[in-house]
Backbone as a ProteinNet text record, in pm:
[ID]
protein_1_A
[PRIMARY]
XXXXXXXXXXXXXXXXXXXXXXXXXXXXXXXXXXXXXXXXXXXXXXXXXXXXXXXXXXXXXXXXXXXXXXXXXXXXXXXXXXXXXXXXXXXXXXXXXXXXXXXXXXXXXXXXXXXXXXXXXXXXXXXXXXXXXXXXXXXXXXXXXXXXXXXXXXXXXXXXXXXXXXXXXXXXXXXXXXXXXXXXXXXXXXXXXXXXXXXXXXXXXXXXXXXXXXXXXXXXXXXXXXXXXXXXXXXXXXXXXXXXXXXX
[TERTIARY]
3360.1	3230.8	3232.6	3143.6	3150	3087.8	3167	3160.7	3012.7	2977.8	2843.3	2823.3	2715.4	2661.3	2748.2	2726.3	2720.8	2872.7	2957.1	3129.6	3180.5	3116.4	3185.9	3194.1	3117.5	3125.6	3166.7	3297.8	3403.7	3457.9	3569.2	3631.9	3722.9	3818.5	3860.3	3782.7	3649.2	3557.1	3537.5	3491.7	3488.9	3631.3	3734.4	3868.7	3845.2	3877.2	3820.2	3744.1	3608.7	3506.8	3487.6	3571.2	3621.3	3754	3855.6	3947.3	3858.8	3796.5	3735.9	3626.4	3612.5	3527.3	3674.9	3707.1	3829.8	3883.6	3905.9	3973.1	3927.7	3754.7	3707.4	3626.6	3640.5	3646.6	3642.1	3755.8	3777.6	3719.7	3546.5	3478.4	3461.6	3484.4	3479.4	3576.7	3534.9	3602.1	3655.6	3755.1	3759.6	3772.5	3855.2	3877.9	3734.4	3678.3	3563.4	3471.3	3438.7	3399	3469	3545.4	3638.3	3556.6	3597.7	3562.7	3434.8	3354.2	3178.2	3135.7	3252.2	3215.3	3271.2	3387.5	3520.8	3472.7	3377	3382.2	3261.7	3178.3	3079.9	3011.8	3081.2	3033.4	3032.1	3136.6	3178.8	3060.4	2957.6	2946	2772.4	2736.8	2625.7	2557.1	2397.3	2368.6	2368.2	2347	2389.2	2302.2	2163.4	2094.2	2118.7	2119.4	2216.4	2375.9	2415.4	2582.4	2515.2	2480.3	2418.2	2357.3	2265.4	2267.9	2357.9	2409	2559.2	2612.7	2661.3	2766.8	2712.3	2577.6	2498.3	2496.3	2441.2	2431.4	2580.8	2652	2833.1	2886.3	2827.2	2851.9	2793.7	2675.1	2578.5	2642.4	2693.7	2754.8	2881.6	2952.7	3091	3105	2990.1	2978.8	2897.6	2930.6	2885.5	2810.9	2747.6	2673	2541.6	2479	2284.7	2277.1	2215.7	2149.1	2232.6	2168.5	2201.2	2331.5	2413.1	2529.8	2643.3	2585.8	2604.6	2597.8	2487.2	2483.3	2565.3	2648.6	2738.9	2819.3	2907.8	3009.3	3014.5	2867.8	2873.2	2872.3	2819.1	2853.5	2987.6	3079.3	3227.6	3293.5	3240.4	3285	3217.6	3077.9	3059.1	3098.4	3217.1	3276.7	3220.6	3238.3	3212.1	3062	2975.5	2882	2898	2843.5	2867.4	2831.2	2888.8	2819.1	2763.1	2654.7	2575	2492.9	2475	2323.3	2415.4	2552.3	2592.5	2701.3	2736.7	2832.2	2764.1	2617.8	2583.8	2623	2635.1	2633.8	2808.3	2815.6	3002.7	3119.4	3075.3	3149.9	3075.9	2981.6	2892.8	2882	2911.5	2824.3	2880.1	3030.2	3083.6	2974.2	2858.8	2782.4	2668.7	2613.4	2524.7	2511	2588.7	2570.1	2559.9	2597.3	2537.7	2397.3	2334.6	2220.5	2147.4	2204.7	2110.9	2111.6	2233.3	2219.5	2120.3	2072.9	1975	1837.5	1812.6	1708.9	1686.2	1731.9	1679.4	1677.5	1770.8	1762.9	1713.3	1695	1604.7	1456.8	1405.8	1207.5	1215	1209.9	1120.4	1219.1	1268.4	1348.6	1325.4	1224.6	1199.4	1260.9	1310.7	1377.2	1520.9	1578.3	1741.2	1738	1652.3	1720.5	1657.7	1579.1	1519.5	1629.6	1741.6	1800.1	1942.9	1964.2	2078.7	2056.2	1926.2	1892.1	1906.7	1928.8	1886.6	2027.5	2105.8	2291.8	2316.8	2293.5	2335.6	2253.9	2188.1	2153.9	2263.9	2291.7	2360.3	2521.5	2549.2	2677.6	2646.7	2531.1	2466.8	2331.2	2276.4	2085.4	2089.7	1962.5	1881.5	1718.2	1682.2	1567.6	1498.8	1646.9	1609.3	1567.1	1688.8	1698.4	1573.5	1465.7	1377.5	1262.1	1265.4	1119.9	1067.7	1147.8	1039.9	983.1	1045	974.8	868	824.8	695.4	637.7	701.4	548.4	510.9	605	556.2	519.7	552	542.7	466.5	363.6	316.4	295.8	277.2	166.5	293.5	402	497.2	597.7	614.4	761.6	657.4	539.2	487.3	516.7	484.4	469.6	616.3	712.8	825.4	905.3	816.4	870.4	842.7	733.1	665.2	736.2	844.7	948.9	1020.5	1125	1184.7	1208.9	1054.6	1044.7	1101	1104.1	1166.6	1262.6	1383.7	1459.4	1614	1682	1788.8	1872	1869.4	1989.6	1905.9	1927.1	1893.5	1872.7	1954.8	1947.2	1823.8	1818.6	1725.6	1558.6	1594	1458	1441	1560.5	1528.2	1488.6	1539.5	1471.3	1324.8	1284.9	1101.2	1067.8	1099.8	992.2	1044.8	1204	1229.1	1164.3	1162.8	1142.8	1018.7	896.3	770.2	707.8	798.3	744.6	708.5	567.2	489.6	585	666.9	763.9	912.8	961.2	1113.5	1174.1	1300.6	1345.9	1450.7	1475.3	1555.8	1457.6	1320.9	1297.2	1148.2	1068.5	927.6	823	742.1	606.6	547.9	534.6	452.5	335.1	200.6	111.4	76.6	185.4	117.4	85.9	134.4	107.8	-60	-152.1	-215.5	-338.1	-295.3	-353.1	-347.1	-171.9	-190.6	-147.6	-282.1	-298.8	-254.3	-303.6	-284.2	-120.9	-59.4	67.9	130	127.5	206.7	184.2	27.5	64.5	110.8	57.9	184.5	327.9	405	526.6	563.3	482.7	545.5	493.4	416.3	366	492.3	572.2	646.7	827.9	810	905.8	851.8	741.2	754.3	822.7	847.6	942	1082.1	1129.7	1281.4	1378.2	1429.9	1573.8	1642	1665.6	1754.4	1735.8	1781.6	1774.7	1689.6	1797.6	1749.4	1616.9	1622.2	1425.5	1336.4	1364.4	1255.9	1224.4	1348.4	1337.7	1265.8	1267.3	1211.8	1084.3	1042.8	879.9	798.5	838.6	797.6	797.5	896.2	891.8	782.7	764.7	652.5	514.8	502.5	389.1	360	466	440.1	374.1	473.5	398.8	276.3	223.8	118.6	18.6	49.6	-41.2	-105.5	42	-5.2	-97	-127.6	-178.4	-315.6	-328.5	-447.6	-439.8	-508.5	-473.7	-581.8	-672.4	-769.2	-688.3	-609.8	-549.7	-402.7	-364.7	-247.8	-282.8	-406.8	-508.2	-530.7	-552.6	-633.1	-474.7	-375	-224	-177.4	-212.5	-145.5	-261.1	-406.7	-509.8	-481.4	-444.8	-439.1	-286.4	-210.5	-82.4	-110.5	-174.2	-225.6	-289.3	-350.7	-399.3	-365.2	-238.3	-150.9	-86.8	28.2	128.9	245.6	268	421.2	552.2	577.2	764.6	847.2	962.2	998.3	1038.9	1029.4	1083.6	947.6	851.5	708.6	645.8	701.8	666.5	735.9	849.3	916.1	917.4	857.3	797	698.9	579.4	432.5	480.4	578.1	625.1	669.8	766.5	886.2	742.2	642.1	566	444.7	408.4	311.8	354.9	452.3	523	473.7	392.3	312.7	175	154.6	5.6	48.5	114.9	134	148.9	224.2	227.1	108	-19.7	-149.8	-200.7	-198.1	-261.9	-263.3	-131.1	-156.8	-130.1
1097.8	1030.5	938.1	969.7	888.4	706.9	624.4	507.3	444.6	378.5	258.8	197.3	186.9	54.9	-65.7	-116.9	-248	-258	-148.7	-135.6	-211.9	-238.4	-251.1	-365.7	-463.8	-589.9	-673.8	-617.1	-623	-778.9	-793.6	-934.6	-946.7	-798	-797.5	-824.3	-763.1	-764.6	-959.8	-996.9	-1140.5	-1259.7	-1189.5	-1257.3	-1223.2	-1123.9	-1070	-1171.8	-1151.4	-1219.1	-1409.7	-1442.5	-1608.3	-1602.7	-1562.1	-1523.3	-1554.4	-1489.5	-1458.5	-1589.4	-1658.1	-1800.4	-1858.4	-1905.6	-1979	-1980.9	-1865.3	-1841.5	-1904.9	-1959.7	-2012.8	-2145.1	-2201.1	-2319.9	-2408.4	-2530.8	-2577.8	-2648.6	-2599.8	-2662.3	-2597.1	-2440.8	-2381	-2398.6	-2376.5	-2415.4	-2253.4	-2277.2	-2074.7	-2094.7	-2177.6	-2181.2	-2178	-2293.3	-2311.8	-2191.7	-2138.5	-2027.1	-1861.7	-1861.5	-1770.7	-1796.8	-1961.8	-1969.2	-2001	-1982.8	-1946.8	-1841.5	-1729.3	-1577.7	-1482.4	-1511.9	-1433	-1364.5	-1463.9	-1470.1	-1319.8	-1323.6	-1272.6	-1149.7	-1169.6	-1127.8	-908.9	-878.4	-758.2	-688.4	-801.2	-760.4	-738.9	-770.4	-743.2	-654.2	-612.7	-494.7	-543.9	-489	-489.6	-611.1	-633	-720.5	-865.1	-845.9	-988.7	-1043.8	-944	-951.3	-1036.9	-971.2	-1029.9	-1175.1	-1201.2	-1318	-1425.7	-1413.8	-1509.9	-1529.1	-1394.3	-1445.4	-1530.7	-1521.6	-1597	-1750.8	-1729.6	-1883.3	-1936.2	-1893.1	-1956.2	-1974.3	-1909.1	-1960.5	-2070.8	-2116.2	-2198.9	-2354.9	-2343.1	-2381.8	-2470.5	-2357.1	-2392.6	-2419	-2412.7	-2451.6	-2546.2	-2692.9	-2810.6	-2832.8	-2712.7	-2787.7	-2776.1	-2788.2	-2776	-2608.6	-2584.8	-2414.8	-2411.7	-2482.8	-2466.8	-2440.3	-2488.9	-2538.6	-2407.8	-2390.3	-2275.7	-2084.1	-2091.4	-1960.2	-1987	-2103.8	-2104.5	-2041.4	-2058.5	-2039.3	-1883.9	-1828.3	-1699.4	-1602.3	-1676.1	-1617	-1565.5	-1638.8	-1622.8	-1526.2	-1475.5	-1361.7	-1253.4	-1255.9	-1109.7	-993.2	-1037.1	-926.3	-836.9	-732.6	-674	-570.5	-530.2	-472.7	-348.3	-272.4	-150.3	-35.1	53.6	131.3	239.5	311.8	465.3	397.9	491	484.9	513.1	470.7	483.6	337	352.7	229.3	137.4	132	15.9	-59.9	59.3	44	83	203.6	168.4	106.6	81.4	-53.9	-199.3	-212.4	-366.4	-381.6	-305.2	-351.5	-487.2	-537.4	-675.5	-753.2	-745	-862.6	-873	-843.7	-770.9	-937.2	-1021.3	-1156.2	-1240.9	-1219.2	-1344.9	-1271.2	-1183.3	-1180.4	-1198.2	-1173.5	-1227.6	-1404.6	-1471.4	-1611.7	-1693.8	-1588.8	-1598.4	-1581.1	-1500.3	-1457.9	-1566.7	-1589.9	-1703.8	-1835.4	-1887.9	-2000.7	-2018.1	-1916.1	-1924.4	-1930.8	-1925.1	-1826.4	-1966.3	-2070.9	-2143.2	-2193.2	-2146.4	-2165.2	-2051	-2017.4	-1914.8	-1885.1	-1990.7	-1977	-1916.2	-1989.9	-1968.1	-1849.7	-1815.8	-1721.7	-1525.7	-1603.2	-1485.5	-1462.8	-1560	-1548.8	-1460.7	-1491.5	-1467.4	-1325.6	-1321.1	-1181.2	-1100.8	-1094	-1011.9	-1010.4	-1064.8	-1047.8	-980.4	-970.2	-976.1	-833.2	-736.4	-620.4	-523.8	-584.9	-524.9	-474.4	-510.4	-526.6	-469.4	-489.1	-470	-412.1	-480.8	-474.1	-590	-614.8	-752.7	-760.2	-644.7	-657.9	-715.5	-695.9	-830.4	-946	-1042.8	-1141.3	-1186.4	-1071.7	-1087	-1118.5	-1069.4	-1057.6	-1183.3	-1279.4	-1420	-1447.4	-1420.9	-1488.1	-1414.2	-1299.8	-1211.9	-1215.6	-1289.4	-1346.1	-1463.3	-1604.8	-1720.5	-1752.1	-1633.5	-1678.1	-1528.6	-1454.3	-1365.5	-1325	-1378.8	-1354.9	-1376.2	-1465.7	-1482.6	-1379.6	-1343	-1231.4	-1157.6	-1059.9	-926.1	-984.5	-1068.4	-1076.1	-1062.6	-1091.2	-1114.8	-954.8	-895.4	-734.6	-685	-688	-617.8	-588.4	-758.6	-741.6	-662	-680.4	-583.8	-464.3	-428.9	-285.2	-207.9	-296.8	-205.7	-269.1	-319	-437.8	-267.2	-284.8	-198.7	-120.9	-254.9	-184.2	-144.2	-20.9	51.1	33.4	-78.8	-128.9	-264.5	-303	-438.3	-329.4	-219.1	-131.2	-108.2	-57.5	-40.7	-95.9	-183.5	-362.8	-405.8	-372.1	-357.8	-303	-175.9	-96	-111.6	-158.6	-120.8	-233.9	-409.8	-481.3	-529	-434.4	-506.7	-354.5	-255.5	-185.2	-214.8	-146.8	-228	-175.5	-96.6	-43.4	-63.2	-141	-143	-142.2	-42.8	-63.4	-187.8	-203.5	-396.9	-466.4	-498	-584.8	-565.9	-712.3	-713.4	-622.3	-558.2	-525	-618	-554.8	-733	-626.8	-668.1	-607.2	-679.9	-760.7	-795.6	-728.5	-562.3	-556.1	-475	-475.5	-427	-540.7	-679.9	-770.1	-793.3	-751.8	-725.3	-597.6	-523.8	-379.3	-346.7	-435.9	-399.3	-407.6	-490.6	-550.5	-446	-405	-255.1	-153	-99.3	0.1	29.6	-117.7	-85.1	-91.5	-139.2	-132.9	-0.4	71.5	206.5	289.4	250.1	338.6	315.6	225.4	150.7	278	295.3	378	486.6	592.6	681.7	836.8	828.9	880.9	854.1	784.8	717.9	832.3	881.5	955.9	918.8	799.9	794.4	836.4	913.7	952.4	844.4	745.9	629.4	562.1	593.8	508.9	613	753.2	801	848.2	806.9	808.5	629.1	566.1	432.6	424.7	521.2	515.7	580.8	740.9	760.4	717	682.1	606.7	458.8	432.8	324.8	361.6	501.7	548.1	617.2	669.4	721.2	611.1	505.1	417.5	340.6	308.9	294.8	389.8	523.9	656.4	562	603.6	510.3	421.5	325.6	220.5	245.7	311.7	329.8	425.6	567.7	691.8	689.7	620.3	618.6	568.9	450.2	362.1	461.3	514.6	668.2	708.2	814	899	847.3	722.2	680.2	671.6	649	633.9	792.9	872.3	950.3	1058.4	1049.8	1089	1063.8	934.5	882	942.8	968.8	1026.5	1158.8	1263.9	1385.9	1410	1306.5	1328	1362	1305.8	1357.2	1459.3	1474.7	1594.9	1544.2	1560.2	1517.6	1544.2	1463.6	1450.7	1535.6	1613	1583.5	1548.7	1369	1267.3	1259.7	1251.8	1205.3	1317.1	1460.5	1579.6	1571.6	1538.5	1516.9	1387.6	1285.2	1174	1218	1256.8	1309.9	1425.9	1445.4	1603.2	1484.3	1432.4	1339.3	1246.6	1173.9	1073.2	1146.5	1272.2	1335.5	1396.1	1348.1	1407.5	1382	1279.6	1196.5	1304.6	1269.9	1301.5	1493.7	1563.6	1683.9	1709.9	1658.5	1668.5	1634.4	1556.9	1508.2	1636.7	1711	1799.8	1951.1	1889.2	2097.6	2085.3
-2473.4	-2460.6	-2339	-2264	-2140.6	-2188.7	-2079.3	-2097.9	-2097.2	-2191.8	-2146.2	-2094.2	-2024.4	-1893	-1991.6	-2071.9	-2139.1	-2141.5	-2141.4	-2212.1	-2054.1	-1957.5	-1809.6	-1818.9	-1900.3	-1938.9	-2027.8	-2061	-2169.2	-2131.2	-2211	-2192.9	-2022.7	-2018.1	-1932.4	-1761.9	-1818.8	-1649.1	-1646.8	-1762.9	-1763.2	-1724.5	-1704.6	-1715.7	-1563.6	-1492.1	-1359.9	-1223	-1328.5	-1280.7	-1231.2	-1353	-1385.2	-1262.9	-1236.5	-1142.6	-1004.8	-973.1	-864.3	-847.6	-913.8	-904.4	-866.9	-970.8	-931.3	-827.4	-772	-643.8	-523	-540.4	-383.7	-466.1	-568	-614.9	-715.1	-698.1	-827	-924.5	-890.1	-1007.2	-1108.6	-1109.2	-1192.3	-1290.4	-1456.7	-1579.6	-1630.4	-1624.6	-1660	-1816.4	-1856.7	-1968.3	-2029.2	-2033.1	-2076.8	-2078.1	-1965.4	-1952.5	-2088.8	-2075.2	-2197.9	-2301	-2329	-2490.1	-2534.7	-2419.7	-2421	-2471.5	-2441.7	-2470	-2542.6	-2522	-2640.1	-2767.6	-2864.9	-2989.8	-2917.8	-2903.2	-2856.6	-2816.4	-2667.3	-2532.8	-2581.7	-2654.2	-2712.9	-2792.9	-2864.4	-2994.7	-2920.2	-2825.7	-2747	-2668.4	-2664.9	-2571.4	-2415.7	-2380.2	-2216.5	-2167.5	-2204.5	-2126.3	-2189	-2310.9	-2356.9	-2277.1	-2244.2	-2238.6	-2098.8	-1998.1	-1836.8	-1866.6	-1976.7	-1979.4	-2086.6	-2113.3	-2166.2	-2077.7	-2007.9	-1896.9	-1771.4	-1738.2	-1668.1	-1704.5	-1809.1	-1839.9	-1872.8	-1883.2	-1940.2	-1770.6	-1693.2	-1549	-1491.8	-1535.5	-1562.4	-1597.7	-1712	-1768.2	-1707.7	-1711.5	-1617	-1467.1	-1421	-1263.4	-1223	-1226.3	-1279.2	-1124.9	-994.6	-948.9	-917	-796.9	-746.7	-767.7	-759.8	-778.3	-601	-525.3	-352.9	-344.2	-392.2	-420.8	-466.8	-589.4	-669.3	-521.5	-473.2	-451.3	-364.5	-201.4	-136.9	-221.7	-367.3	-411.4	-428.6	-460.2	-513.1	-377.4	-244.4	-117.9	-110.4	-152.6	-104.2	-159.9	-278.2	-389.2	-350.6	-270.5	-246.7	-190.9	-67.1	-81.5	71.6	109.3	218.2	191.1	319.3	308.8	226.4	149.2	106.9	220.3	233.4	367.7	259	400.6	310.4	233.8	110.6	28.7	-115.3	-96.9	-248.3	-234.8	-424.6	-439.2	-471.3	-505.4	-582.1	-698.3	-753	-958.7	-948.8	-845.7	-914.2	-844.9	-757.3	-641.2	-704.4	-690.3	-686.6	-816.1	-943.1	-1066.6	-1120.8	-1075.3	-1111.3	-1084.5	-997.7	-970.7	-1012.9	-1121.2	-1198.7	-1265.1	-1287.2	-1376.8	-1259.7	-1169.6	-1071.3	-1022.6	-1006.1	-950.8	-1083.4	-1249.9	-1325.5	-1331.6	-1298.7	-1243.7	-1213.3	-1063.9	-947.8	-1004.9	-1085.3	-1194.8	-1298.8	-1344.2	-1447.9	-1409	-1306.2	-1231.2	-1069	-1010.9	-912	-883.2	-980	-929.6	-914.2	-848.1	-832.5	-649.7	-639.8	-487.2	-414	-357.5	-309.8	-140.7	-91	66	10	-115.9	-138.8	-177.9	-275.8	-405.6	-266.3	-185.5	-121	-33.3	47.9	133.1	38.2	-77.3	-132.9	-179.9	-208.8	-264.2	-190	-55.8	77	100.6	101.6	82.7	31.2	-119.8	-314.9	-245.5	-254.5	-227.8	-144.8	-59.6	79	3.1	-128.6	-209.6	-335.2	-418	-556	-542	-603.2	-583.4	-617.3	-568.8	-568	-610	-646.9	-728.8	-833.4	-910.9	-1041.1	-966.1	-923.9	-884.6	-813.2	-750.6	-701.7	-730.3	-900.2	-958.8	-994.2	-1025.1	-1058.9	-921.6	-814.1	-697.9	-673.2	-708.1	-697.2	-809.2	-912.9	-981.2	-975.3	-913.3	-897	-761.4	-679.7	-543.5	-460.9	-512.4	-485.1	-345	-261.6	-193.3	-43.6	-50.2	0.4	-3.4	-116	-171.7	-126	-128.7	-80.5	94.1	157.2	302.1	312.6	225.5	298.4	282.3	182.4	116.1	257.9	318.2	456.5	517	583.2	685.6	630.3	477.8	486.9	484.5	473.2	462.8	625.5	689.6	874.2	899.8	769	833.3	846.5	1006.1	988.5	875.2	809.8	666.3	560.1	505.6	416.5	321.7	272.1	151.7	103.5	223.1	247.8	246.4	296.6	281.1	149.1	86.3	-51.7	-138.7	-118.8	-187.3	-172.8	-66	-38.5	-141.7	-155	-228.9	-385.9	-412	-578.5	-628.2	-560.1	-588.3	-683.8	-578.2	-646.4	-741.7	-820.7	-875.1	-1003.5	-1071.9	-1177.4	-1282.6	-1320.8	-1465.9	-1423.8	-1322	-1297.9	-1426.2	-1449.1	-1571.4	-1549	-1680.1	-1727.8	-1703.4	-1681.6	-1626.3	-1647.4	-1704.4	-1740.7	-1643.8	-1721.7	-1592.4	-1526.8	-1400.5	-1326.2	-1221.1	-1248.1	-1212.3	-1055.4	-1001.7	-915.1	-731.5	-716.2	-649.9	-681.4	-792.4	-811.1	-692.2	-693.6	-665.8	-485.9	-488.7	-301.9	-283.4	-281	-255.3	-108.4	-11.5	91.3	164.2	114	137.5	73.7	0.1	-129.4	-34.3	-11.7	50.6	187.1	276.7	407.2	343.8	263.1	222.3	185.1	136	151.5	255.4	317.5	446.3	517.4	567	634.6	577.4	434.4	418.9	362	378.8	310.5	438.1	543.1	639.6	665.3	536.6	520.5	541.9	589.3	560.9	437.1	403.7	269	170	111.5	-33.6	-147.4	-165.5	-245.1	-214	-68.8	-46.8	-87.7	-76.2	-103.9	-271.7	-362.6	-474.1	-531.8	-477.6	-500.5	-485.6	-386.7	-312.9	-408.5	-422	-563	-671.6	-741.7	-849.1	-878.6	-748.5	-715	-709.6	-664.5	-695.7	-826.9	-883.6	-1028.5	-1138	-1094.4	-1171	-1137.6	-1025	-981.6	-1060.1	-1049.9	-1140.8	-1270.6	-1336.4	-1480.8	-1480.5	-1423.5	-1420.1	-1355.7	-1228.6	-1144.5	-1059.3	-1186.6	-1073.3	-916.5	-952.5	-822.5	-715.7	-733.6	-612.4	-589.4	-673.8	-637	-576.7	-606.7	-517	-360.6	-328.7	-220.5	-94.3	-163.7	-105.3	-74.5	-132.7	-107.9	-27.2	-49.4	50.7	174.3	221.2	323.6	394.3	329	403.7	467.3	328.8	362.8	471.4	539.4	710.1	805.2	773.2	866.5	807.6	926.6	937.1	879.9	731.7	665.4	679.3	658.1	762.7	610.1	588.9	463.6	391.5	399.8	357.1	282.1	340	254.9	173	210.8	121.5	22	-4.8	-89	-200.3	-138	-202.2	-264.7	-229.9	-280.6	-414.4	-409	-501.6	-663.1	-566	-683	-765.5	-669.4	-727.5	-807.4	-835.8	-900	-975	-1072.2	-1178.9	-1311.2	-1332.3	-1435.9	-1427.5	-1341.3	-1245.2	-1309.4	-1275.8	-1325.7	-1479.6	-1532	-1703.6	-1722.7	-1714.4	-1788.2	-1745.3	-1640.4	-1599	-1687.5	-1759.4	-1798.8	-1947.2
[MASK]
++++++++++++++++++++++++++++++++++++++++++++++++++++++++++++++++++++++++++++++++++++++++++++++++++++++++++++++++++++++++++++++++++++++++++++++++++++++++++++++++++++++++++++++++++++++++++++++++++++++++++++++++++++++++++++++++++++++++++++++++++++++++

């Protein structure tokens, strides 16, 4: 039986994880940290387990939020190269970007600057979503840039970020509200070469479907004008998959 998302977050990944604080500073409580979770941390589903260990870092790292993400800088570790190695290189960091998530939405310069790191190693989408619902209108302008930013991953982050059904993670209707900002964000990647962007773009429009097949329709009319690359033929195929099952 193959292993569970949730089994990677055993005691041992937590003994690991506490190591690797320690290692770049001594405010961290490891002990303390252990006996936050021990009794516990085992007996939990996956999105619980991310936040215990979040908050027991919380906890044990007695300083400013500002403060805090310097420390978590030092643990991240080297760029990931390509369009793989997120989930099975980066998944150790899965509790500090939920960290960033429950204690960031309201720092929108920090938690945006760390998120844009925390991607380049993991994903950073979670970590992203309170700031696109408390800070709308900023997180879409700032999705824009990264939608043409060099690294691939910072592209990917444009488009996974503000999707209305991301799984783990609440629905947030707010690019229904900046229509225009959404759809240059995927205009911006729907000619991506990467694999992973063009599975994100769709998936952004599938769910868009759900919600508002007219405003689907009007995104993907507007591509059809032109002459499709097959990065965007292949998007239009992957994102009308909803749109096809109602149909027959």
């Amino acid at each position: 039986m193959a292993k569970k998302v949730k089994d990677y977050y055993d005691l041992i990944y937590a003994e690991d994880l506490s190591r690797r604080l320690q290692e770049v500073t001594d405010k961290f409580d490891v002990q303390h940290f252990m006996s936050l979770i021990e009794s516990d941390l085992e007996t939990l589903e996956f999105t619980q387990r991310q936040e215990l260990l979040a908050k027991s870092i919380k906890e044990c790292l007695p300083l400013s939020y500002a403060d805090s993400l310097k420390v978590f800088e030092q643990i991240l570790g080297p760029e990931l190269e390509g369009g793989l190695g997120m989930f099975s290189e980066g998944y150790w960091l899965w509790p500090i970007g939920k960290y960033v998530e429950l204690y960031g939405g309201q720092e929108f310069e920090l938690s945006a600057a760390f998120s844009k790191e925390l991607t380049k190693r993991f994903t950073g989408e979670f970590s992203m979503r309170p700031l696109l619902a408390n800070f709308p209108k900023a997180t879409m302008d700032l999705l824009l840039a990264w939608s043409k930013d060099e690294n691939m991953r910072v592209r990917r982050l444009a488009s996974e970020c503000m999707r209305i059904r991301l799984p783990w993670a609440k629905k947030q209707m707010v690019v229904l509200d900046y229509f225009d900002e959404f759809t240059a964000v995927l205009r911006n990647l729907k000619d991506d070469r990467d694999k992973s962007i063009q599975k994100s773009v769709a998936n952004n429009l599938n769910d868009l479907y759900k919600e508002d097949p007219e405003k689907f329709e009007s995104i993907i009319r507007a591509w059809q004008e032109e002459e499709l690359s097959p990065s965007c033929a292949w998007i239009i195929k992957h994102a009308s998959r909803t749109k096809s099952k109602t149909k027959k």
